[in-house]
PDB file with one MODEL, atoms N, CA, C and O in Angstrom:
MODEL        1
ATOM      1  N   UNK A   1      79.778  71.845 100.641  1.00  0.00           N
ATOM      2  CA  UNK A   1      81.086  71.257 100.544  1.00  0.00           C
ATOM      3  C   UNK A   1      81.925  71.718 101.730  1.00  0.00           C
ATOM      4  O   UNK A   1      82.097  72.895 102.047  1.00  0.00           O
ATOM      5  N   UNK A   2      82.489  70.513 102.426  1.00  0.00           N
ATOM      6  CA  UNK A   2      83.443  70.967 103.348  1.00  0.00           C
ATOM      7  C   UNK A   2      84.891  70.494 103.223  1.00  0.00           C
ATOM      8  O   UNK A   2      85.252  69.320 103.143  1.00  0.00           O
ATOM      9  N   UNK A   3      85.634  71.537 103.218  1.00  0.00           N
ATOM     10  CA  UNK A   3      87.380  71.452 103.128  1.00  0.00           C
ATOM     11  C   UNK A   3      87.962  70.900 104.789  1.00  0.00           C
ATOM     12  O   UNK A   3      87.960  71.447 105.892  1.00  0.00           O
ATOM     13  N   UNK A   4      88.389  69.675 104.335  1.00  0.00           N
ATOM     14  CA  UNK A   4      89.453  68.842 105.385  1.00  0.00           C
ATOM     15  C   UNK A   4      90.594  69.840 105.709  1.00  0.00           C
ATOM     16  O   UNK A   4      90.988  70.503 104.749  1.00  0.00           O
ATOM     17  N   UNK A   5      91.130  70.031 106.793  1.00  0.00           N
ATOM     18  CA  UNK A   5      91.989  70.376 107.205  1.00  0.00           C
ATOM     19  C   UNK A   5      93.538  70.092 107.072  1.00  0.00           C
ATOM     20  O   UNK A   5      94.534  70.815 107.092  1.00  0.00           O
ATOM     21  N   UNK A   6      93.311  68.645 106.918  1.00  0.00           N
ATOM     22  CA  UNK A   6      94.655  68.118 107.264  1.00  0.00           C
ATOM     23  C   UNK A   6      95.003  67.609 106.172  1.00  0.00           C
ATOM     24  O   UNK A   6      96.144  67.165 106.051  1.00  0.00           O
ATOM     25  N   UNK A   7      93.932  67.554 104.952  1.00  0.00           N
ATOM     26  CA  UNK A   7      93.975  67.124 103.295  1.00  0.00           C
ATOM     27  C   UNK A   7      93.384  68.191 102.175  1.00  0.00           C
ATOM     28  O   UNK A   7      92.678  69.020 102.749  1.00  0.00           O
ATOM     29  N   UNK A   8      93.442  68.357 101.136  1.00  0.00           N
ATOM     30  CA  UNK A   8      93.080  69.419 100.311  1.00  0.00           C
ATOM     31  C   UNK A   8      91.955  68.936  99.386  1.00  0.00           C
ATOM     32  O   UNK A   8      91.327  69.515  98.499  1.00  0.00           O
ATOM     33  N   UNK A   9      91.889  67.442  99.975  1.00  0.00           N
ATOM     34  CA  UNK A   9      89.869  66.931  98.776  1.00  0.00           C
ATOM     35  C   UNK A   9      88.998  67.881  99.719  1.00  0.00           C
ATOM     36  O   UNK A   9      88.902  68.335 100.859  1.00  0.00           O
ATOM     37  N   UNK A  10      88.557  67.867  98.730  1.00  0.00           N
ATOM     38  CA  UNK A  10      86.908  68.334  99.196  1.00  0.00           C
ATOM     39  C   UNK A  10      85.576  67.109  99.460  1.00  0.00           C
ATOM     40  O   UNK A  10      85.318  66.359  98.519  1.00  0.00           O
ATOM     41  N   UNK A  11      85.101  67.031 100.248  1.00  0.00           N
ATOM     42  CA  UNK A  11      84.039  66.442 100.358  1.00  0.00           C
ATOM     43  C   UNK A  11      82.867  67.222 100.944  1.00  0.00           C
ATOM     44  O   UNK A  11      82.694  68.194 101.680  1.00  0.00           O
ATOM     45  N   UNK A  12      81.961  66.105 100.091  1.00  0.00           N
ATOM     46  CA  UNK A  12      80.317  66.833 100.183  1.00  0.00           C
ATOM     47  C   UNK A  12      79.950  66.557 101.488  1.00  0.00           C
ATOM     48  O   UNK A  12      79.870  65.385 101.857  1.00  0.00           O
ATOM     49  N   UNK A  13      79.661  67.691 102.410  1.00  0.00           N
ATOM     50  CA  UNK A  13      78.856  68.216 103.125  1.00  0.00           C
ATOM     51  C   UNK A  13      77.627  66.857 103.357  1.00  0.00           C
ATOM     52  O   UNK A  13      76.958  66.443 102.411  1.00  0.00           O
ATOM     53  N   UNK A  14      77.493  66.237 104.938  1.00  0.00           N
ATOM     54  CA  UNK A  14      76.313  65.303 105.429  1.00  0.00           C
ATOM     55  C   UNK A  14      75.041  65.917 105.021  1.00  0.00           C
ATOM     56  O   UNK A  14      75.088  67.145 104.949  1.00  0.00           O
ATOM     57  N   UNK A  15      73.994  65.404 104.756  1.00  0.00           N
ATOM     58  CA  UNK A  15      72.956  65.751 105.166  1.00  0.00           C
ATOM     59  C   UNK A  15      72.637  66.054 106.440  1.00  0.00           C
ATOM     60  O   UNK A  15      72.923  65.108 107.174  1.00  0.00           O
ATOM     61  N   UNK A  16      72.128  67.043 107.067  1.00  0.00           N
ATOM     62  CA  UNK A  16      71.594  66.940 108.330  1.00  0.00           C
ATOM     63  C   UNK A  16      70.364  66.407 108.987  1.00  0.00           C
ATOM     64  O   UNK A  16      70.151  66.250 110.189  1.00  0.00           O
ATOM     65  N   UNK A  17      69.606  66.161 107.971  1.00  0.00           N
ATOM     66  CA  UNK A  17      68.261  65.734 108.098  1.00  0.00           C
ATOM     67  C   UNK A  17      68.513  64.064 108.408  1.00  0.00           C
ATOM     68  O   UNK A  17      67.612  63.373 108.883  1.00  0.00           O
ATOM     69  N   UNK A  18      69.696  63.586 108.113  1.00  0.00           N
ATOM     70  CA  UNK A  18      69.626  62.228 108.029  1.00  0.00           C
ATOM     71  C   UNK A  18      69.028  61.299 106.669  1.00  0.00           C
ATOM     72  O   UNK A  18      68.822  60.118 106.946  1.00  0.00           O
ATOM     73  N   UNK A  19      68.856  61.542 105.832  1.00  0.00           N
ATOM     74  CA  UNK A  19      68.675  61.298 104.661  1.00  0.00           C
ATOM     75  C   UNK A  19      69.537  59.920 104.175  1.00  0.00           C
ATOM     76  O   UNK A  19      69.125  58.790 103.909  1.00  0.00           O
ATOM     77  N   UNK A  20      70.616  60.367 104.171  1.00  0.00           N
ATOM     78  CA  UNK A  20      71.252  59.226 104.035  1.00  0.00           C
ATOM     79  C   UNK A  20      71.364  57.685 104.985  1.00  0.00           C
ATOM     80  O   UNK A  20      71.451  56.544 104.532  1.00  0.00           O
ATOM     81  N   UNK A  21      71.324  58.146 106.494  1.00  0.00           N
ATOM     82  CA  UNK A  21      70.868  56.965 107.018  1.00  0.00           C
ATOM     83  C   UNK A  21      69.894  56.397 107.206  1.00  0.00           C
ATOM     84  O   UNK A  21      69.869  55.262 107.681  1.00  0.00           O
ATOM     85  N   UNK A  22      68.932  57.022 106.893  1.00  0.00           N
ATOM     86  CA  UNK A  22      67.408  55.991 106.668  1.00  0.00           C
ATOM     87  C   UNK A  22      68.012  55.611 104.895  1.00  0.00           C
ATOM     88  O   UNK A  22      66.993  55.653 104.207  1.00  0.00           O
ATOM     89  N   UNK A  23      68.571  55.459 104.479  1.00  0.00           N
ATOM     90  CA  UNK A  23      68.505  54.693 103.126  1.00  0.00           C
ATOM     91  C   UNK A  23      69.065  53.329 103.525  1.00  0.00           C
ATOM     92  O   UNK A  23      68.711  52.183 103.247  1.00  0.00           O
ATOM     93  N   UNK A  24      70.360  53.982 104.498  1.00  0.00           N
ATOM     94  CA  UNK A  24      70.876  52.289 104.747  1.00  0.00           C
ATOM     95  C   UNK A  24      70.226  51.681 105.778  1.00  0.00           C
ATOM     96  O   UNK A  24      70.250  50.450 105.771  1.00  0.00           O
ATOM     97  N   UNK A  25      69.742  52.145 106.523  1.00  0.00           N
ATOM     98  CA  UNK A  25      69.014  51.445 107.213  1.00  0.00           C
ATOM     99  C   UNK A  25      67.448  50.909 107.025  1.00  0.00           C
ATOM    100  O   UNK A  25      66.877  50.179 107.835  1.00  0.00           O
ATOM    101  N   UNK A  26      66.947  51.355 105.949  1.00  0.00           N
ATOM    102  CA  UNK A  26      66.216  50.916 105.060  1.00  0.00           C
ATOM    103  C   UNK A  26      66.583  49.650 104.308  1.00  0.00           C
ATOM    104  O   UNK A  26      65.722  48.778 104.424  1.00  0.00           O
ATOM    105  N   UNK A  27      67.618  49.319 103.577  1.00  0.00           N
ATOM    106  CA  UNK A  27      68.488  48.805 103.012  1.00  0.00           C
ATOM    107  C   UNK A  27      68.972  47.200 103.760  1.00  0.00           C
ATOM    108  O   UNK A  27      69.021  46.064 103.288  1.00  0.00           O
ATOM    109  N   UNK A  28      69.288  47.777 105.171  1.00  0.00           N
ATOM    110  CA  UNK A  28      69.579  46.820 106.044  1.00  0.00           C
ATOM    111  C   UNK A  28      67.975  46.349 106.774  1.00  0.00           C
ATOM    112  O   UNK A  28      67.814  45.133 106.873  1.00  0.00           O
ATOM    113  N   UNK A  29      67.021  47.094 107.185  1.00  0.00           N
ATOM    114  CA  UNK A  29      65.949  46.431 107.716  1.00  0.00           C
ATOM    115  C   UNK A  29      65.129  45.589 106.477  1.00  0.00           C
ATOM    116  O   UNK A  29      64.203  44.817 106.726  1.00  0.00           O
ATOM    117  N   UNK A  30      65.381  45.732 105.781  1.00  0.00           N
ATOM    118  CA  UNK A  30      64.687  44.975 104.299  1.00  0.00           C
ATOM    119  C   UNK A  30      65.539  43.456 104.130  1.00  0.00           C
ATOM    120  O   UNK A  30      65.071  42.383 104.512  1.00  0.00           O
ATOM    121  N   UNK A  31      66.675  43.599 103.576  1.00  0.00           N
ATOM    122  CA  UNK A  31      67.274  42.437 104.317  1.00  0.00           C
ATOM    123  C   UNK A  31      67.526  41.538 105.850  1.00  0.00           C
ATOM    124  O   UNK A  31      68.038  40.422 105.929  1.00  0.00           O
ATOM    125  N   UNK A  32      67.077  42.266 106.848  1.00  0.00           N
ATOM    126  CA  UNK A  32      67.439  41.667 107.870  1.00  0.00           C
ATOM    127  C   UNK A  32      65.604  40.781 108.002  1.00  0.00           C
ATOM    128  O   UNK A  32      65.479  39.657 108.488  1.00  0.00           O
ATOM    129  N   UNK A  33      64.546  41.514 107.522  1.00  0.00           N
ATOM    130  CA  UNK A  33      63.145  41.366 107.116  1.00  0.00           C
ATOM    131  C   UNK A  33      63.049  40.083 106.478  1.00  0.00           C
ATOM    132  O   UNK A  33      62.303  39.250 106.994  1.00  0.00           O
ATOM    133  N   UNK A  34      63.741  39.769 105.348  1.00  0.00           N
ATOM    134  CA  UNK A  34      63.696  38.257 104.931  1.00  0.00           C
ATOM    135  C   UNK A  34      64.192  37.260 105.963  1.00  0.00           C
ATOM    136  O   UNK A  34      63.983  36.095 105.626  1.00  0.00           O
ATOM    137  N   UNK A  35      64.724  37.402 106.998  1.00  0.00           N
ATOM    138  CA  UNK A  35      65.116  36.492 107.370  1.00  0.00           C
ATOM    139  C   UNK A  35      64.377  36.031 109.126  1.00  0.00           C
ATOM    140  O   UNK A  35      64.375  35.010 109.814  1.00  0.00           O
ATOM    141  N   UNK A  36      63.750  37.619 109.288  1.00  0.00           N
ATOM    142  CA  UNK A  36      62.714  36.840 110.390  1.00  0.00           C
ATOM    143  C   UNK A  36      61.851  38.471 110.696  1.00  0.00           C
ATOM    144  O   UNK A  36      62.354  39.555 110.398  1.00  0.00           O
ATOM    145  N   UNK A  37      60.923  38.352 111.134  1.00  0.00           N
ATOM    146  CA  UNK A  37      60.134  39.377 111.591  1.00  0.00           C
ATOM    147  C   UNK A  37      59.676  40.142 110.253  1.00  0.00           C
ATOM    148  O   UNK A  37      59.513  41.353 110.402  1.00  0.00           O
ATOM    149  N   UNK A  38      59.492  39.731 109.236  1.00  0.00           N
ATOM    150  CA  UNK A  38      59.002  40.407 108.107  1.00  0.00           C
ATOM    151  C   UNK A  38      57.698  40.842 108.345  1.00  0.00           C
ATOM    152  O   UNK A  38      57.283  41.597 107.464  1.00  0.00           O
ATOM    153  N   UNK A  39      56.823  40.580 109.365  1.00  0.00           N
ATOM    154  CA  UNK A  39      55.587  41.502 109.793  1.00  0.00           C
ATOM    155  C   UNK A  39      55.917  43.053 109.769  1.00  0.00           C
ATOM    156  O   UNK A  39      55.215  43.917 109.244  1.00  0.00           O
ATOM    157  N   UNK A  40      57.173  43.253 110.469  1.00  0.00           N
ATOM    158  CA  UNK A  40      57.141  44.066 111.135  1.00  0.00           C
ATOM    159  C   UNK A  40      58.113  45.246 110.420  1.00  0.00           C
ATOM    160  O   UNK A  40      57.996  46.463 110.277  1.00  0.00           O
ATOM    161  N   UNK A  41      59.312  44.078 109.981  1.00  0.00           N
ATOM    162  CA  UNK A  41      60.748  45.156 109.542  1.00  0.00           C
ATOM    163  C   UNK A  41      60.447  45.280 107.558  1.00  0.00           C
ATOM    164  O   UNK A  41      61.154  45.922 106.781  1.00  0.00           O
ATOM    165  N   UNK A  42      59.546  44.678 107.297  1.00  0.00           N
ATOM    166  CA  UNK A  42      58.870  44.835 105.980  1.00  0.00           C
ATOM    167  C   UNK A  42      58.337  46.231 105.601  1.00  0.00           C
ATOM    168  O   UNK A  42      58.782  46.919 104.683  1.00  0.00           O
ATOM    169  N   UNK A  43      57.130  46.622 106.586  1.00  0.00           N
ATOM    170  CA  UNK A  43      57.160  48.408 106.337  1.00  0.00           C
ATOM    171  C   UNK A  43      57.775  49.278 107.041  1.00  0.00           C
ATOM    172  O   UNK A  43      57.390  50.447 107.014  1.00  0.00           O
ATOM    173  N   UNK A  44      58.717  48.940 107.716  1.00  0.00           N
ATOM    174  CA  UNK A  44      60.041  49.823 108.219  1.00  0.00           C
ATOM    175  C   UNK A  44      60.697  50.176 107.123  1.00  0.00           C
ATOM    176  O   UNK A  44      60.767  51.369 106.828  1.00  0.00           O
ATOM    177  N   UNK A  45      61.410  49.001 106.174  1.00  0.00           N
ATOM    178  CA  UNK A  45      62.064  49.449 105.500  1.00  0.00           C
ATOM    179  C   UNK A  45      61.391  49.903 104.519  1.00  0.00           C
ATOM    180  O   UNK A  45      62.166  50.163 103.598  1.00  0.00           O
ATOM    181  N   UNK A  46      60.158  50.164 104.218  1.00  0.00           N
ATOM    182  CA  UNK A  46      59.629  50.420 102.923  1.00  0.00           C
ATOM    183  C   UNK A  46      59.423  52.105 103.177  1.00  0.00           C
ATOM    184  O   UNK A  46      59.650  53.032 102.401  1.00  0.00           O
ATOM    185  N   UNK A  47      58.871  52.120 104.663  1.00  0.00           N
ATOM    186  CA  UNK A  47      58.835  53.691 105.101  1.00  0.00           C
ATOM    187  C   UNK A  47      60.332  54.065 104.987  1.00  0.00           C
ATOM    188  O   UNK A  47      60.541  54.867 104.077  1.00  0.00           O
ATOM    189  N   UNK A  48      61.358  53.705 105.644  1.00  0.00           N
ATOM    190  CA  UNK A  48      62.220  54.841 105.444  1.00  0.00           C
ATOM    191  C   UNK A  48      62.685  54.889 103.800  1.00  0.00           C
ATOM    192  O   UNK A  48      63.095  55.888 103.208  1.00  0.00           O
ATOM    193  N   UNK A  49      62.544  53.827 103.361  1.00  0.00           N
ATOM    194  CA  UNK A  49      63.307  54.404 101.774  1.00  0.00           C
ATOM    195  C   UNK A  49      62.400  55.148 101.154  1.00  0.00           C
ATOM    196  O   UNK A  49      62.875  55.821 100.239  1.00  0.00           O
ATOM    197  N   UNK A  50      61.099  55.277 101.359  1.00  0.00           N
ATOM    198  CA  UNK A  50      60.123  56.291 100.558  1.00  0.00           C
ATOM    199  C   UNK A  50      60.836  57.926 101.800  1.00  0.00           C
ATOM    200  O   UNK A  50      61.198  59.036 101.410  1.00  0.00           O
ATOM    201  N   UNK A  51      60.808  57.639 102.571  1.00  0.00           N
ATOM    202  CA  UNK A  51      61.299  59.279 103.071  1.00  0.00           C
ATOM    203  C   UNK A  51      62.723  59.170 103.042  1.00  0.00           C
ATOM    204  O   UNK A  51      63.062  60.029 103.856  1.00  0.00           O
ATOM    205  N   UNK A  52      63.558  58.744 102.688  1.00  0.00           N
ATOM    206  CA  UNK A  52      65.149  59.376 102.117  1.00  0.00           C
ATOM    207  C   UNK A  52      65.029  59.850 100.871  1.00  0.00           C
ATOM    208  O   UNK A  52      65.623  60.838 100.439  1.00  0.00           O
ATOM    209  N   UNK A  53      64.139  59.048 100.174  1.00  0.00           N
ATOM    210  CA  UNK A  53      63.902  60.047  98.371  1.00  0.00           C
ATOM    211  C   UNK A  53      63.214  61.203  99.043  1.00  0.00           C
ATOM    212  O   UNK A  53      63.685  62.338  98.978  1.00  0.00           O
ATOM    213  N   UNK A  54      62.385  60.994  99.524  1.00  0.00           N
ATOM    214  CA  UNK A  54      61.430  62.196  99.376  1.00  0.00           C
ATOM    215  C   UNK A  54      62.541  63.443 100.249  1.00  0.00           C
ATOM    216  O   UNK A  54      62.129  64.599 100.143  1.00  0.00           O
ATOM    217  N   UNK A  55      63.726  63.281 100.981  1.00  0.00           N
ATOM    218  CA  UNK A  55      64.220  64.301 101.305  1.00  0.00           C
ATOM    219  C   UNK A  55      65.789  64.013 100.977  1.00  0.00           C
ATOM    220  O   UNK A  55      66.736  64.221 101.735  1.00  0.00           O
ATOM    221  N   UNK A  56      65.818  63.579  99.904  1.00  0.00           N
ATOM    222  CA  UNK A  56      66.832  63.785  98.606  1.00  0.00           C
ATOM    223  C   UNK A  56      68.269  63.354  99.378  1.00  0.00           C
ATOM    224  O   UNK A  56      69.171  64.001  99.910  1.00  0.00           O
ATOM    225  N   UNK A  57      67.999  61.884  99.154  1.00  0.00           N
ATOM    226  CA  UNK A  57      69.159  61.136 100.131  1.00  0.00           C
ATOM    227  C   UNK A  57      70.472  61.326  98.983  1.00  0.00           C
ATOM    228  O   UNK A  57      70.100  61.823  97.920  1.00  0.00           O
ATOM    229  N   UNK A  58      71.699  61.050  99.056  1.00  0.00           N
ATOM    230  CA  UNK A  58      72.738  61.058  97.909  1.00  0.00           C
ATOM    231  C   UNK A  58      72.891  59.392  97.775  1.00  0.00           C
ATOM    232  O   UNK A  58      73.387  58.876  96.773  1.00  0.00           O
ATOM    233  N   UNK A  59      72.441  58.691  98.817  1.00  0.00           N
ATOM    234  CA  UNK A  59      71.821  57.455  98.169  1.00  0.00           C
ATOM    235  C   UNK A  59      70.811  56.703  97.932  1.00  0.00           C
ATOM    236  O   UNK A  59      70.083  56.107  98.725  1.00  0.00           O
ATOM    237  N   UNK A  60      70.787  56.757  96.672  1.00  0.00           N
ATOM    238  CA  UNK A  60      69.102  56.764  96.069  1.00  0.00           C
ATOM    239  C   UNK A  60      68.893  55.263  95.672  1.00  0.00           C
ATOM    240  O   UNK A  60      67.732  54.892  95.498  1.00  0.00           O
ATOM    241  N   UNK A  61      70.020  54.277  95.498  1.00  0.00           N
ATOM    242  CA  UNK A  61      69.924  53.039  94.991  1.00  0.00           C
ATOM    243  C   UNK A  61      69.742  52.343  96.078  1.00  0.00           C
ATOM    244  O   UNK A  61      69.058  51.320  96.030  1.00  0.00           O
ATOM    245  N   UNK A  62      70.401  52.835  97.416  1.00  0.00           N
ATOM    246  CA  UNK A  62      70.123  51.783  98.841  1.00  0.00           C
ATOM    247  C   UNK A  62      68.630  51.975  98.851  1.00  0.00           C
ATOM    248  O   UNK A  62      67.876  51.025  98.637  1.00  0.00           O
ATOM    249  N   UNK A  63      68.150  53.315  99.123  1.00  0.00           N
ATOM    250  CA  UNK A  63      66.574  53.629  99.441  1.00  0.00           C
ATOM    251  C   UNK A  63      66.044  52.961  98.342  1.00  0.00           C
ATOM    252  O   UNK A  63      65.264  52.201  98.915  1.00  0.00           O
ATOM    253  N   UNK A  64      65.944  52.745  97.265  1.00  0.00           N
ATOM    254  CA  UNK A  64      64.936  51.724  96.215  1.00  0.00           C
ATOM    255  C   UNK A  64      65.346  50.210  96.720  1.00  0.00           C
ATOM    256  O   UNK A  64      64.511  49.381  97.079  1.00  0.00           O
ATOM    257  N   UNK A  65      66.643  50.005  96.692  1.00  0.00           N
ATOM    258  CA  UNK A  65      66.662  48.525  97.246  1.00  0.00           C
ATOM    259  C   UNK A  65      66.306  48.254  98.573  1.00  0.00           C
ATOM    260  O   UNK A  65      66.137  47.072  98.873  1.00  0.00           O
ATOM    261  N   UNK A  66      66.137  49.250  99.555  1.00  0.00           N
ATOM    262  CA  UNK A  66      65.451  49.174 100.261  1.00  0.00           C
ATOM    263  C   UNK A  66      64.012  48.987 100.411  1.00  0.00           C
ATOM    264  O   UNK A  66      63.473  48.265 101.250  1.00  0.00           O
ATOM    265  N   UNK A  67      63.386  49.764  99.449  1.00  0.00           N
ATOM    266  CA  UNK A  67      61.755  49.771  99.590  1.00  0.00           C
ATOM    267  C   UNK A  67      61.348  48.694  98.887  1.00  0.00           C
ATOM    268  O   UNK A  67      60.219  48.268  99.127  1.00  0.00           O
ATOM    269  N   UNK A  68      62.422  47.827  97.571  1.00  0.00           N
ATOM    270  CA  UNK A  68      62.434  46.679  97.011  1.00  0.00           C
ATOM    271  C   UNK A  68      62.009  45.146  97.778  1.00  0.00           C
ATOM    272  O   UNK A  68      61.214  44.233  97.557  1.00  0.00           O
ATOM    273  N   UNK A  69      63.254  45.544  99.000  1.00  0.00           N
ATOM    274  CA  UNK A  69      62.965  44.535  99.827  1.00  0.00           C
ATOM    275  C   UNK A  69      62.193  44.380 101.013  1.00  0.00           C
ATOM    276  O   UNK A  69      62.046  43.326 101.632  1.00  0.00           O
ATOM    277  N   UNK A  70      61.710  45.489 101.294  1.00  0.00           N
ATOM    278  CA  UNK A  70      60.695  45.774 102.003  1.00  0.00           C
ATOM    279  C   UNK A  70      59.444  44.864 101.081  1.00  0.00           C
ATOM    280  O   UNK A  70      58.791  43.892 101.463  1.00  0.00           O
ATOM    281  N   UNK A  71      59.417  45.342 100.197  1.00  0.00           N
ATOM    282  CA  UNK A  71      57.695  44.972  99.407  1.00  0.00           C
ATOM    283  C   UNK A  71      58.148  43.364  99.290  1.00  0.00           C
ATOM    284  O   UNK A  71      57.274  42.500  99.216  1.00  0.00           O
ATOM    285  N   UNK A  72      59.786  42.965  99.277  1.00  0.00           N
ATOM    286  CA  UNK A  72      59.601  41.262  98.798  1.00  0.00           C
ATOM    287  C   UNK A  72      59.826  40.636 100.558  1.00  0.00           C
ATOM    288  O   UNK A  72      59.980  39.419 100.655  1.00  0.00           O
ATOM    289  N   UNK A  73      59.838  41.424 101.796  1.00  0.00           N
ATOM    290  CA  UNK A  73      59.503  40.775 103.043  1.00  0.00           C
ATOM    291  C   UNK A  73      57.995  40.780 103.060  1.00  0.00           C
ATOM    292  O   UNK A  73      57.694  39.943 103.910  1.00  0.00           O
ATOM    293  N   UNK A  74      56.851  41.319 102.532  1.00  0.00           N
ATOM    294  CA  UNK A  74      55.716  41.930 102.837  1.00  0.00           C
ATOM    295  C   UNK A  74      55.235  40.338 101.779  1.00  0.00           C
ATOM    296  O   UNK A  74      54.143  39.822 102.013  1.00  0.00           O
ATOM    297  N   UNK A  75      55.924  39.880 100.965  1.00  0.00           N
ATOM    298  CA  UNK A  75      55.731  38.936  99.892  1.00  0.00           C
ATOM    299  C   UNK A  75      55.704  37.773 100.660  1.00  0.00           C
ATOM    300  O   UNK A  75      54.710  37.150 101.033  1.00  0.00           O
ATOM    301  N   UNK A  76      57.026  37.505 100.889  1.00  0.00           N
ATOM    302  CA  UNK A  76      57.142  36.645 101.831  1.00  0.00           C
ATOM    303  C   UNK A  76      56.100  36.104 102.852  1.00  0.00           C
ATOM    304  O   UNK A  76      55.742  34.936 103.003  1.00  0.00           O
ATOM    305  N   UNK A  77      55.691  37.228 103.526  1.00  0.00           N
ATOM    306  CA  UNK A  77      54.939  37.199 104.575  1.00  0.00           C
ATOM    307  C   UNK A  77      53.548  36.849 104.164  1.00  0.00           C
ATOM    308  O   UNK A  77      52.758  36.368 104.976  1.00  0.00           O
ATOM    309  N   UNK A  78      53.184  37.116 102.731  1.00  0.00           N
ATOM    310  CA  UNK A  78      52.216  36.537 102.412  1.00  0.00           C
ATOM    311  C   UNK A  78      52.054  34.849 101.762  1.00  0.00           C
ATOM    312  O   UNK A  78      51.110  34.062 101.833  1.00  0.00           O
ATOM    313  N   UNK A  79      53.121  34.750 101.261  1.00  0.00           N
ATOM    314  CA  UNK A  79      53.596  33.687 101.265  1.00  0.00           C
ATOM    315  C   UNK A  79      53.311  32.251 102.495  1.00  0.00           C
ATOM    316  O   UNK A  79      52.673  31.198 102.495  1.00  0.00           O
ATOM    317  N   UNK A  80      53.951  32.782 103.164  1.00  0.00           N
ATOM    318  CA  UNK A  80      53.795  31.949 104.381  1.00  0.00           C
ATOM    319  C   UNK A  80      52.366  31.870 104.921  1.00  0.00           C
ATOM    320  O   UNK A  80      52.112  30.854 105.568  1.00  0.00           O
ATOM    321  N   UNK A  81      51.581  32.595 104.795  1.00  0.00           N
ATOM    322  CA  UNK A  81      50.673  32.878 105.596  1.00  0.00           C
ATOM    323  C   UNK A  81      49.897  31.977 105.177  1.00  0.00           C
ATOM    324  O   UNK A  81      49.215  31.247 105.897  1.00  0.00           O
ATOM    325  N   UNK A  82      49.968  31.953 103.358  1.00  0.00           N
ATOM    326  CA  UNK A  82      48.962  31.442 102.850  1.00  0.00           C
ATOM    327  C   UNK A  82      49.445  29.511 102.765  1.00  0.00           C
ATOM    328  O   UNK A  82      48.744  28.621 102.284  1.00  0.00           O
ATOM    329  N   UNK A  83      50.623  29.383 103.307  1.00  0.00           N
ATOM    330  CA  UNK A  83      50.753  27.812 102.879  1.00  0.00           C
ATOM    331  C   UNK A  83      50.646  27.549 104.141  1.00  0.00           C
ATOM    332  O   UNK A  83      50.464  26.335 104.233  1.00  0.00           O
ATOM    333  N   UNK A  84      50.668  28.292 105.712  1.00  0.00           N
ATOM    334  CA  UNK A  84      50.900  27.649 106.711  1.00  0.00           C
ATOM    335  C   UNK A  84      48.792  28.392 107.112  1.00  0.00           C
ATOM    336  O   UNK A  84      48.510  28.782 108.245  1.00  0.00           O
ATOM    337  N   UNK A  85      48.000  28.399 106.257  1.00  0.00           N
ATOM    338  CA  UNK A  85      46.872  28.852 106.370  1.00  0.00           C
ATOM    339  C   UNK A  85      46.853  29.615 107.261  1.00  0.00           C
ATOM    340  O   UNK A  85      46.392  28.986 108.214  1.00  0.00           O
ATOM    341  N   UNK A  86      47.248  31.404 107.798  1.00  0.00           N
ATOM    342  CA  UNK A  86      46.775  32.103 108.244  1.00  0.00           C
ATOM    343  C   UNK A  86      47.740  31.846 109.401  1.00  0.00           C
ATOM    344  O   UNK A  86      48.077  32.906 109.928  1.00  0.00           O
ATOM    345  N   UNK A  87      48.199  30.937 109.867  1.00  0.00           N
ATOM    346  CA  UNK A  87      49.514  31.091 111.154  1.00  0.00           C
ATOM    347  C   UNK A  87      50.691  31.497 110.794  1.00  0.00           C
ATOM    348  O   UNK A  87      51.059  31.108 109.685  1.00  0.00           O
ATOM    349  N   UNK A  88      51.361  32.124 111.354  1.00  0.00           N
ATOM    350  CA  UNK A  88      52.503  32.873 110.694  1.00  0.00           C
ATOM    351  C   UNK A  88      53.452  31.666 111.308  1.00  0.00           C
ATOM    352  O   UNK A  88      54.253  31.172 110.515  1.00  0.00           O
ATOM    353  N   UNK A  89      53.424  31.131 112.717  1.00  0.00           N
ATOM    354  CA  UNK A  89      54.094  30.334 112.822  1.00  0.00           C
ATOM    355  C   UNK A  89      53.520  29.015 113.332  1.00  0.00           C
ATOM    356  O   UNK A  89      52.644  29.417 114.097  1.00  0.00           O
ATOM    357  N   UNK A  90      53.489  27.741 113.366  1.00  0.00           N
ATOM    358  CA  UNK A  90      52.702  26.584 113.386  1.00  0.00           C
ATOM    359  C   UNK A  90      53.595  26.135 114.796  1.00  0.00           C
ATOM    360  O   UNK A  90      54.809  25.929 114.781  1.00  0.00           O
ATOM    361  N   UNK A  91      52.667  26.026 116.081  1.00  0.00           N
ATOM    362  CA  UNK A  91      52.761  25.323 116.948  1.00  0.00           C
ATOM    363  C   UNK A  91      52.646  24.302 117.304  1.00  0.00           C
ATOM    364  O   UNK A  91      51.935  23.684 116.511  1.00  0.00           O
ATOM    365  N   UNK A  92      53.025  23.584 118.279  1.00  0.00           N
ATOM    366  CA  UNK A  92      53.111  22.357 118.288  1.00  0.00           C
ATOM    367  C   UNK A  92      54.066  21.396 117.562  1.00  0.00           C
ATOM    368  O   UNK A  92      53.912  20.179 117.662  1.00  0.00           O
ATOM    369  N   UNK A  93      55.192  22.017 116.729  1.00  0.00           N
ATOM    370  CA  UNK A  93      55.740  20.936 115.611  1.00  0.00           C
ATOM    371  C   UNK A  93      57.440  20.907 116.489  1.00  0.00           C
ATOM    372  O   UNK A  93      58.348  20.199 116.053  1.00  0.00           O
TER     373      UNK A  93
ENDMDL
END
């Protein structure tokens, strides 16, 4: 806990490890994943929200909705694959 100077709340002390910003950015590469490059930003976000739990982020609901949408870009991606048979993107059209 660290005491503000110029106010008398207390607020909790950052992580230093970064914990908390791999949740949102977990969070945000999972959503940004549905909407193009889900090859790629699909196990990005699934990796960092499994390592913000594992080093005890104070946000624990971004990191699951993160690794959530990670696994539904990874869906997606199978999705496509399988209606555009194995091309992720169809040339020529």
């Amino acid at each position: 806990m660290t005491i503000n100077a110029s106010s008398d709340r207390v607020r909790p002390a950052a992580h230093p490890d970064g914990a908390d910003g791999m949740a949102v950015a977990s969070f945000l590469l999972g959503l940004l994943g549905l909407l193009a490059f889900n090859v790629v930003l699909g196990p990005f976000a699934l990796t960092l929200g499994f390592v913000s739990l594992v080093r005890g982020t104070d946000r624990p609901v971004r990191a699951v909705l993160g690794i959530a949408l990670g696994v539904a870009d990874l869906m997606v991606l199978v999705v496509l694959m399988t209606l555009n048979k194995g091309v992720l993107r169809p040339f020529g059209m």
